[in-house]
MARBA-3410 file (N, C-alpha, C, O; in Angstrom, 1 decimal):
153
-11.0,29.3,6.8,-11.0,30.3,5.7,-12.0,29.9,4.7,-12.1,28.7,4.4 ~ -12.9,30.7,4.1,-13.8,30.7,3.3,-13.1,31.0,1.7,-12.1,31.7,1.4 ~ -13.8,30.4,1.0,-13.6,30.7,-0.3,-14.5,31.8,-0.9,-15.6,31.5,-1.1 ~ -14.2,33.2,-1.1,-15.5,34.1,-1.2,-16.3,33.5,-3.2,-17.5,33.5,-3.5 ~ -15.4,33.2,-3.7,-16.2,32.5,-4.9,-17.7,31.8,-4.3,-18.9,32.0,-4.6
-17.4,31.3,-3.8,-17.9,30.1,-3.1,-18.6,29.7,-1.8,-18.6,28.5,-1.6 ~ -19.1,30.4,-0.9,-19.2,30.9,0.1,-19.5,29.7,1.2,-19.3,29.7,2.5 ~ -20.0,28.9,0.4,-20.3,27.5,1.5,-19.2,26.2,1.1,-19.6,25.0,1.1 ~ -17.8,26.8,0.7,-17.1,25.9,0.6,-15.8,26.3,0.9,-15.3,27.3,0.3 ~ -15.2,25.7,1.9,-14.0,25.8,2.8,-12.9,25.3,1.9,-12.9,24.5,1.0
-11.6,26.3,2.6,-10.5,25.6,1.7,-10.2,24.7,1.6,-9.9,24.4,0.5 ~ -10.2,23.5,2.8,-9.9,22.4,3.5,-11.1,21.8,2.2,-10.6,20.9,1.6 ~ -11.9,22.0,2.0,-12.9,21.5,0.9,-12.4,21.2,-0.2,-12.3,20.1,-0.8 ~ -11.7,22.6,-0.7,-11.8,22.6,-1.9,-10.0,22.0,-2.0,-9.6,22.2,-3.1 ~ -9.4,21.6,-1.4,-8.0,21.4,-1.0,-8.3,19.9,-1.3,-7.5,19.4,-2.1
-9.2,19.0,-0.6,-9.5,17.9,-0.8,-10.4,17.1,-2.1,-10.6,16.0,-2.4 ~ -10.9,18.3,-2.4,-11.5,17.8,-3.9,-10.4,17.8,-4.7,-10.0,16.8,-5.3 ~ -9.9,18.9,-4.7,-8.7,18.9,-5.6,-7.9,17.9,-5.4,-7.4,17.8,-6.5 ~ -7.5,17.3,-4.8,-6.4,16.1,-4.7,-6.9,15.0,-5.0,-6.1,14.2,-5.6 ~ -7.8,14.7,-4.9,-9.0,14.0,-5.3,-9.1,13.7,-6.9,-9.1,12.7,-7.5
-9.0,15.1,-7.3,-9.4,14.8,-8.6,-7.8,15.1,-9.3,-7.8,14.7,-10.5 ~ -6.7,15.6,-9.0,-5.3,15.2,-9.3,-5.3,13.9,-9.2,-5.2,13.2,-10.3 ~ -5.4,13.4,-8.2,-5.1,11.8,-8.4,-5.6,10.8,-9.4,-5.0,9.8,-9.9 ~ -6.9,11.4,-9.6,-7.5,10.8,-10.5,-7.3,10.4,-11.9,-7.5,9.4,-12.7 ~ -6.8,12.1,-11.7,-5.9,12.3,-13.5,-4.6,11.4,-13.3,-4.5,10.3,-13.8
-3.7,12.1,-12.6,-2.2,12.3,-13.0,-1.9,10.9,-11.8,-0.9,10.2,-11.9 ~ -2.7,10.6,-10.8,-1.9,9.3,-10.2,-0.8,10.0,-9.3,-1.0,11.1,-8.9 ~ 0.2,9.5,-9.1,1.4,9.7,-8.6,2.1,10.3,-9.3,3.3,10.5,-8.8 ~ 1.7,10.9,-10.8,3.1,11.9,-10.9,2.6,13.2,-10.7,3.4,14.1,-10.5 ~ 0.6,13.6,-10.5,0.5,14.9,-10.2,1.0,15.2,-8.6,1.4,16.3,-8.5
1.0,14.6,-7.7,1.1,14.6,-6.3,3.1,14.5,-6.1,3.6,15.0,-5.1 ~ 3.9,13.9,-7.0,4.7,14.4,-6.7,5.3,15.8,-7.2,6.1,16.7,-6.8 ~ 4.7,15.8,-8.4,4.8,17.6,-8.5,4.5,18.5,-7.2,5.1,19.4,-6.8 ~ 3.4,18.0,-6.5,2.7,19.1,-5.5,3.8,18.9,-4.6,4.2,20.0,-4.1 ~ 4.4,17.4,-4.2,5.3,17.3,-3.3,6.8,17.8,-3.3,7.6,17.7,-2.3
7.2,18.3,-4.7,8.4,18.5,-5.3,8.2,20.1,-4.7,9.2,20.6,-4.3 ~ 6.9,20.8,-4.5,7.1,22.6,-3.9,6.7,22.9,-2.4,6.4,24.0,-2.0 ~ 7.0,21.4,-1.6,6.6,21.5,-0.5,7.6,22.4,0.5,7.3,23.2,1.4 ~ 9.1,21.9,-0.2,10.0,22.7,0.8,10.6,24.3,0.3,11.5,25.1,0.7 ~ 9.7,24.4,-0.6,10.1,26.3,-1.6,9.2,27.0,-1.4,9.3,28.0,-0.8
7.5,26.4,-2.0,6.6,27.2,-1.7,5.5,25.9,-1.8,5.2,24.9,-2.5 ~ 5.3,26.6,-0.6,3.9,25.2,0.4,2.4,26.0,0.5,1.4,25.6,1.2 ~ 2.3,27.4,-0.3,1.6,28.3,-0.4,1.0,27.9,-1.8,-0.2,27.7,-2.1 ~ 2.3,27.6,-2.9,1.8,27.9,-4.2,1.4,26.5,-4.5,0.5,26.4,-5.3 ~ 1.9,25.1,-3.8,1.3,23.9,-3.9,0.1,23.7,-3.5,-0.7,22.9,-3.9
-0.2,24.8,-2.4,-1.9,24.6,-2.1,-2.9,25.4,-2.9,-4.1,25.2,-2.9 ~ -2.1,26.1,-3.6,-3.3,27.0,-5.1,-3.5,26.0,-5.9,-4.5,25.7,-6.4 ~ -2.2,25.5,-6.1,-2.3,24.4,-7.4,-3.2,23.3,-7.6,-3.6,23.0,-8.7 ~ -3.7,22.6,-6.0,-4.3,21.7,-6.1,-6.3,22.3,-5.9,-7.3,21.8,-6.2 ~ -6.1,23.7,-5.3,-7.2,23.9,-4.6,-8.3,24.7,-6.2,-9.5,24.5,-6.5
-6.8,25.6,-7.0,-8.0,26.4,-8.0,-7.9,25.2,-9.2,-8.9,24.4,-9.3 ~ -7.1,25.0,-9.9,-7.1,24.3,-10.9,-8.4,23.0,-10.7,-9.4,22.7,-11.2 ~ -7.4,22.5,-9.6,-8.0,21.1,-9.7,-9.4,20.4,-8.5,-10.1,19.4,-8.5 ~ -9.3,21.9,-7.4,-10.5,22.4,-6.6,-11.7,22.8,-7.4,-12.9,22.3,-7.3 ~ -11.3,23.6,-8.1,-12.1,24.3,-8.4,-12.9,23.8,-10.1,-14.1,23.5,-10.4
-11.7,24.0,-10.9,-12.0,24.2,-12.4,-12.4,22.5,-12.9,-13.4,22.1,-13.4 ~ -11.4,21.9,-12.6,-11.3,20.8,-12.8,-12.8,20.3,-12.4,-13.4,20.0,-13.4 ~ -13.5,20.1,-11.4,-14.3,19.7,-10.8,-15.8,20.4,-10.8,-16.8,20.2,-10.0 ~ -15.7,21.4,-12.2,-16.5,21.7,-12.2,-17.6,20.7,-13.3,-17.0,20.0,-14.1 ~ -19.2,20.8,-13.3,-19.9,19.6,-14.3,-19.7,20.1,-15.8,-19.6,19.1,-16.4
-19.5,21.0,-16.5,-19.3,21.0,-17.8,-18.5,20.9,-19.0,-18.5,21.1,-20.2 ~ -17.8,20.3,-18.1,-17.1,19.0,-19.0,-16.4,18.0,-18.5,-16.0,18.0,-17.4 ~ -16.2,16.6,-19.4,-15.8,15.7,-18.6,-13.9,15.6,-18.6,-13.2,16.3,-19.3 ~ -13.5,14.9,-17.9,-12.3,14.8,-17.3,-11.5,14.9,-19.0,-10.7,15.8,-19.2 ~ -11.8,13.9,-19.8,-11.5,13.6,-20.7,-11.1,14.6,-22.0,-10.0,14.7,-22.7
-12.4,15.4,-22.1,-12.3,16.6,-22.4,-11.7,17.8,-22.1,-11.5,18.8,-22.7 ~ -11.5,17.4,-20.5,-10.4,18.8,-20.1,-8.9,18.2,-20.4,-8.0,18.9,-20.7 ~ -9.0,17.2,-20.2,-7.1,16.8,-20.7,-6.5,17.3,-22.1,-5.5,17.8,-22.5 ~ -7.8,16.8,-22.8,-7.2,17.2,-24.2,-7.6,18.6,-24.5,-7.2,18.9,-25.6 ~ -8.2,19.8,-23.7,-7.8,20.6,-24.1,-6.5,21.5,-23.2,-6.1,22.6,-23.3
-6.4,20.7,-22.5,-4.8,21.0,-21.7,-4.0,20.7,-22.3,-3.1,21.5,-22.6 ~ -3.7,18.8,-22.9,-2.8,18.9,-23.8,-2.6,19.5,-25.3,-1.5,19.3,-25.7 ~ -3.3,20.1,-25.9,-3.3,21.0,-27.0,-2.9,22.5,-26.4,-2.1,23.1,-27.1 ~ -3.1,22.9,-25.7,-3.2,24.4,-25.0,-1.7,24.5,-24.8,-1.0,25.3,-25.3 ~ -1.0,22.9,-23.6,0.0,23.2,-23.3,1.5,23.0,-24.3,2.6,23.4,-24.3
0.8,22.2,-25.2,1.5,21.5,-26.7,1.8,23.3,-27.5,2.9,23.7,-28.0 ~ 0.3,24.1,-27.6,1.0,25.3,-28.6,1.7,26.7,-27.4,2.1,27.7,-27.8 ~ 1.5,26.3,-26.3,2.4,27.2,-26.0,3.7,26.9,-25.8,4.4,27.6,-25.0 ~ 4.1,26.0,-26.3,5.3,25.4,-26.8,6.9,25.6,-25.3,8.0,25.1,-25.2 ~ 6.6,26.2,-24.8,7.5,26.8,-23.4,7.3,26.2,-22.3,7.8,26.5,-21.2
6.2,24.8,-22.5,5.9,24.2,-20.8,6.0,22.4,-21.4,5.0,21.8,-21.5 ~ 6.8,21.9,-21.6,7.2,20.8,-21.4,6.9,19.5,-20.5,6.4,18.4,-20.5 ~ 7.8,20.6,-19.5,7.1,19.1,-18.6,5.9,19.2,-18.1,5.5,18.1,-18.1 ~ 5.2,20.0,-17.8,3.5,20.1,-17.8,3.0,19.4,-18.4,2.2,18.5,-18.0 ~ 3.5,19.7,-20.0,3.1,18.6,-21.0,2.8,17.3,-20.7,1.9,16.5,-20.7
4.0,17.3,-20.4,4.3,15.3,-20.1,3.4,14.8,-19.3,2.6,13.9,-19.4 ~ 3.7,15.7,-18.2,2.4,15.8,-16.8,0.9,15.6,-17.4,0.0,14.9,-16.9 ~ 0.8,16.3,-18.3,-0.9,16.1,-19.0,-1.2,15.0,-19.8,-2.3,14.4,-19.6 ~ -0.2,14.6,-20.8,-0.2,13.6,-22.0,-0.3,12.3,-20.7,-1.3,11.6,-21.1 ~ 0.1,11.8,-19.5,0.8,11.1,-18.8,-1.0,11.1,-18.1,-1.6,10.0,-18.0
-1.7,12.3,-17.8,-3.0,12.4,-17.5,-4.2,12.2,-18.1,-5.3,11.9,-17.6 ~ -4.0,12.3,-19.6,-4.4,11.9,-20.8,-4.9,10.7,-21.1,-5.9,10.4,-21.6 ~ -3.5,10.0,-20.6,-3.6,8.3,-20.8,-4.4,8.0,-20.1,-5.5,7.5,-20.4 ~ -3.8,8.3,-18.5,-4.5,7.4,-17.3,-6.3,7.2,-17.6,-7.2,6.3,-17.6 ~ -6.2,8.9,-18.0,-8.0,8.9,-18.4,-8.7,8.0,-19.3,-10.0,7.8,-19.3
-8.1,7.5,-20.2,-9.0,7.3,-21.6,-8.7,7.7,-23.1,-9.2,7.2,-24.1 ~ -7.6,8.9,-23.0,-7.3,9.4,-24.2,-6.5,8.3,-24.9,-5.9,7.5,-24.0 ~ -6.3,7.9,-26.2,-5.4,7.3,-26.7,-4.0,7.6,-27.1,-4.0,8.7,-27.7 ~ -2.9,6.9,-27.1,-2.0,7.4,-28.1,-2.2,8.4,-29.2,-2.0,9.6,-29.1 ~ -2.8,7.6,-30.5,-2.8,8.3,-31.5,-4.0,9.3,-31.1,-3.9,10.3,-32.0
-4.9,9.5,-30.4,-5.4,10.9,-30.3,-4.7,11.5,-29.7,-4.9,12.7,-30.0 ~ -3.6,11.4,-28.7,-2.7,12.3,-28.3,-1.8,13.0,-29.1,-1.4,14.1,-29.0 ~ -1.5,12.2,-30.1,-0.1,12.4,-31.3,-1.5,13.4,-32.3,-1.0,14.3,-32.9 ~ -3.0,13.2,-32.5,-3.4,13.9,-33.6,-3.7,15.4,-32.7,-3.4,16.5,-33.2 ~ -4.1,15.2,-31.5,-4.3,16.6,-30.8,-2.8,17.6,-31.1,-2.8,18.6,-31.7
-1.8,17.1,-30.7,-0.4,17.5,-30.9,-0.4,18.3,-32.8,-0.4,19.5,-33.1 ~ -0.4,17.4,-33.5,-0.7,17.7,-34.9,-1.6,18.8,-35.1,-1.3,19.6,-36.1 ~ -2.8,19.0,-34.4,-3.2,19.9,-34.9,-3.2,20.8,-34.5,-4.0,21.5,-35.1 ~ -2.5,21.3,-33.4,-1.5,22.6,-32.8,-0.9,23.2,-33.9,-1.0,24.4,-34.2 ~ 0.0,22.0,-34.8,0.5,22.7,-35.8,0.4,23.9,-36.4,1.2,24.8,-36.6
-0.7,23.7,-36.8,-1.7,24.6,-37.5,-1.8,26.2,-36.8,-1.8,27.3,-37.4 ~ -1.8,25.9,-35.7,-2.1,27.5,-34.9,-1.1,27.8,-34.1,-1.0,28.9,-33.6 ~ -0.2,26.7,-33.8,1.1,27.0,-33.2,2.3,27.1,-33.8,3.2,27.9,-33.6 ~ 2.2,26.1,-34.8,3.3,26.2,-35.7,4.2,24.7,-35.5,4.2,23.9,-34.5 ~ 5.0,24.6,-36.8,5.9,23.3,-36.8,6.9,23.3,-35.2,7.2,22.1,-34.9
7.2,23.9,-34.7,8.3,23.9,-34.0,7.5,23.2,-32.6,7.8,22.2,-32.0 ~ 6.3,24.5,-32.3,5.7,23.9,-31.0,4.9,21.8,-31.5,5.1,20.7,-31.0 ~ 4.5,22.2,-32.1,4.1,20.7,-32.3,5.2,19.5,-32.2,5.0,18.4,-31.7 ~ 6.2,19.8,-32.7,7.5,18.6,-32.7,7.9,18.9,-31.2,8.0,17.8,-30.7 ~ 8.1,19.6,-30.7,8.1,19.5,-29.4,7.5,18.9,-28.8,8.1,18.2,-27.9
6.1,18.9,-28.9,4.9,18.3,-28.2,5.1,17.1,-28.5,5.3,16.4,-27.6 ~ 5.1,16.3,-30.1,5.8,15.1,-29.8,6.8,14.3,-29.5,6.9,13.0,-29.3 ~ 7.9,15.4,-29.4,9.0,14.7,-28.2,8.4,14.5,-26.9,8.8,13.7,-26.1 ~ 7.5,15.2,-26.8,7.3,15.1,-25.2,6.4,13.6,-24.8,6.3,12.9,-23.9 ~ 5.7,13.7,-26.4,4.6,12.4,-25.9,5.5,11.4,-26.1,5.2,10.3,-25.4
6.7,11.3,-27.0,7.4,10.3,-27.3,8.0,9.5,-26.1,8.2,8.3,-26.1 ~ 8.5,10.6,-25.1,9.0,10.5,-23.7,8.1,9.9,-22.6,8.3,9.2,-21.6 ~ 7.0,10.5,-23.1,5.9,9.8,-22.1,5.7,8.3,-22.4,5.5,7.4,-21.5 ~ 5.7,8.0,-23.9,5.0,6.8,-24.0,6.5,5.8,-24.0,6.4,4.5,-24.0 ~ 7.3,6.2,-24.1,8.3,5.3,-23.5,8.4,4.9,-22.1,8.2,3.7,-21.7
8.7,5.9,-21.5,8.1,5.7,-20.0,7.2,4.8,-19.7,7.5,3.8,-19.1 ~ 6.0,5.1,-20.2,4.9,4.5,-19.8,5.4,3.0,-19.9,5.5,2.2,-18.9 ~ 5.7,2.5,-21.2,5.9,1.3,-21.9,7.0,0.6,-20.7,6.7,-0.2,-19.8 ~ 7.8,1.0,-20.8,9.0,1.0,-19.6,8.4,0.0,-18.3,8.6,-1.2,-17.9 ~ 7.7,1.3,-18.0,6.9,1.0,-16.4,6.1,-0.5,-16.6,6.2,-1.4,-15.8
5.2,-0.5,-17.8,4.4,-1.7,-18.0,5.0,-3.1,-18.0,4.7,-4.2,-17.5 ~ 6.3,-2.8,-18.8,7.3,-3.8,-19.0,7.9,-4.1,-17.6,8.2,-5.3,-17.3 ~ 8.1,-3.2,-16.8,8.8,-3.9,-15.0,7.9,-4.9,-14.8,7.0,-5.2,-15.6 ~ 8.1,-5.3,-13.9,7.4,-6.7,-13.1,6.8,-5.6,-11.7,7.4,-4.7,-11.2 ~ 5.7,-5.9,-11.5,5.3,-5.1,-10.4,6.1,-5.3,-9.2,6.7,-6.4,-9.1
6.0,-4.3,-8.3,7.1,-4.8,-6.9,6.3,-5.6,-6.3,5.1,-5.7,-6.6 ~ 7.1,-6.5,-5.0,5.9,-6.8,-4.0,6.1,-5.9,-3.1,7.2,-5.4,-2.8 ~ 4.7,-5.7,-2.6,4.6,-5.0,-1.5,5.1,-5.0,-0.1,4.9,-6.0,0.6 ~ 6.1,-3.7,0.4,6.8,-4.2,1.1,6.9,-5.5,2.5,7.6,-6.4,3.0 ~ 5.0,-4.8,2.9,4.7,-5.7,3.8,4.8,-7.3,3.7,5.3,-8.0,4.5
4.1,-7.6,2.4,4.7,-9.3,1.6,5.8,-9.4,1.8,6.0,-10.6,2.1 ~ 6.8,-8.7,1.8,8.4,-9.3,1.1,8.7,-9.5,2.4,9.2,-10.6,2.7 ~ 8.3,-8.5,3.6,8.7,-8.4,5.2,8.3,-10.0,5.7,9.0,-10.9,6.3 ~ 7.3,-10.0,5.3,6.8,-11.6,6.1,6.9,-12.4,5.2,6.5,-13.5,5.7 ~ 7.5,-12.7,3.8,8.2,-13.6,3.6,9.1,-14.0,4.2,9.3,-15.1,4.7
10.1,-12.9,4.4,11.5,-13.0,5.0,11.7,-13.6,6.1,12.6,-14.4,6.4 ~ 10.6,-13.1,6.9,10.2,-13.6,8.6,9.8,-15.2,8.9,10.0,-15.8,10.0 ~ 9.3,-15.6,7.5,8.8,-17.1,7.7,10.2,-17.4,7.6,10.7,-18.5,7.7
END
């Protein structure tokens, strides 16, 4: 199957850029999103990965960094997508963005979204950065294969 946008780039292409550049961002929580629509719609998980993050995402005029934060602002004033949110702010970090530019991008939603969408937006980063902190604070696992051949000696 051909992409007609695109004519010298196969889905299977653009299926694999895209995961590529999800992982990049979001790590393991964008791919278990994709994995959470495998057994409802295994149609709409392959758009998700193929146009957004096929396509748009991976396009040269702008950098990764720049597309987060206007994802997290975009998805902060439309105030009705939450966990997306988290999903982005969580993308945000991995990238480069900071805390407090995540908390000032959020703030200045205010302005054009309003008090309500923005306090939202910072519950949502508040959730994120607990999380995050959380995860930092575990002790990393060992790898199952280590623990197997400890056990074995």
């Amino acid at each position: 199957m051909t992409n007609t946008q695109n004519p010298g780039h196969t889905a299977n292409e653009r299926y694999a850029r895209g995961l590529a550049k999800l992982q990049e961002i979001d790590g393991e929580g964008g791919v278990k999103v994709v994995e959470s629509l495998a057994d409802i719609a295994p149609d709409f998980a392959r758009l998700l990965i193929e146009f957004p993050f096929g396509d748009v995402y991976s396009r040269p005029g702008l950098d990764l960094r720049s597309r987060e934060i206007a994802v997290v602002a975009a998805l902060t004033a439309m105030g009705n997508a939450a966990p997306q949110l988290k999903v982005h702010i969580q993308g945000a970090l991995n990238i480069g963005v900071t805390r407090t530019e995540v908390i000032e991008i959020v703030m200045q939603m205010a302005v054009y979204a309003g008090f309500p969408a923005a306090l939202n937006g910072i519950a949502a980063a508040r959730e994120v950065f607990a999380a995050d902190d959380e995860k930092s604070a575990r002790p990393l696992a060992e790898p199952r294969a280590l623990a197997e051949a400890a056990e074995a000696a």
